[in-house]
N, C-alpha and C positions, 0 to 999 in steps of 0.2 A: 564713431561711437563703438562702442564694445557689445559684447553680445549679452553682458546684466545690465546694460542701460536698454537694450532694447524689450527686456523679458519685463524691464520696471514699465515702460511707456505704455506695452498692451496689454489690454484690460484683463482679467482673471477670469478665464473661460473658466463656469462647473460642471463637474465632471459631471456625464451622465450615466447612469447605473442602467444596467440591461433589467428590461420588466421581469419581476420571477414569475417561473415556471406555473403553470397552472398544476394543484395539487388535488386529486380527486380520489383520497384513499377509502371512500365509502365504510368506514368504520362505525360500530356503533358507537354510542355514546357514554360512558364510563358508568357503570353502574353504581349508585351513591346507595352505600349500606356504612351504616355505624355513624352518620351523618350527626355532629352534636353529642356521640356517644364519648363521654370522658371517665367509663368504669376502669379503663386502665391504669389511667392516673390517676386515680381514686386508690384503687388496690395500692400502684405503688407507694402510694403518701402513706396510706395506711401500714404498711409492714414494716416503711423507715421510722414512724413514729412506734412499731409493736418494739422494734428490736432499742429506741436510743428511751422511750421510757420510763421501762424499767430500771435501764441502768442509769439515769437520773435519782431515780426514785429509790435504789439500793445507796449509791451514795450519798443520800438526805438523809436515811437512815444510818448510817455509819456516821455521818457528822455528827447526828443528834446525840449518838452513844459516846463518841469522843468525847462531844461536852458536858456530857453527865459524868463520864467515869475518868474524865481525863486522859483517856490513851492517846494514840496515832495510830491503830490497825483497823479502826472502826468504816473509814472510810474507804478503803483499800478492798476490805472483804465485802465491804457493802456494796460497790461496783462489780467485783466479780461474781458474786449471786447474781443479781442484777442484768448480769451481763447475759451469764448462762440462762435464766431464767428467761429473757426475752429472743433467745436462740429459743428456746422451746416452746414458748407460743409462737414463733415465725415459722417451726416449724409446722407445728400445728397447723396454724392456717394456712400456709403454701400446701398443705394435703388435704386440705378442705376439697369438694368437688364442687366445681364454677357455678355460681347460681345455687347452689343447695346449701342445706345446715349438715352438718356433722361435724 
């Protein structure tokens, strides 16, 4: 016989793995602060909805003029007000100071 007929006939030893190491890095315990706090994502939602809109809401307005007066600028400029317009209340409020009004 060969030596893969002899490897098929006995049985499939499993492997055995060395015990691991005992670990005893006396650490404390993670301090849990902001636990359930989601003002972060709160702010972020907030600033992506300050800056997109206005610029919704300038191109509504450009539409509505187009269809009143018949042009094609109406839309165009009503997005870029819009646009600008929500760059400065983002600014704004990214210079608000955390937690306060101003």
């Amino acid at each position: 016989m060969s030596d893969a007929d002899d490897q098929e006939k006995e049985p499939k030893q499993q492997k055995k793995y060395p015990d691991p190491p005992a670990w005893d890095y006396k650490r404390k315990p993670p301090a849990r602060t902001n636990e359930g706090d989601y003002s972060g994502i709160a702010q972020g939602v907030k600033l992506a909805y300050t800056l997109i809109g206005p610029l919704i809401a300038g191109w509504l307005v450009g539409y509505f003029i187009d269809r009143s007066r018949g042009g094609t600028d109406g839309q165009l400029w009503g997005a870029v007000i819009g646009f600008f317009a929500g760059i400065a209340v983002l600014a704004t409020l990214m210079n608000r100071p955390p937690g306060g009004k101003g």
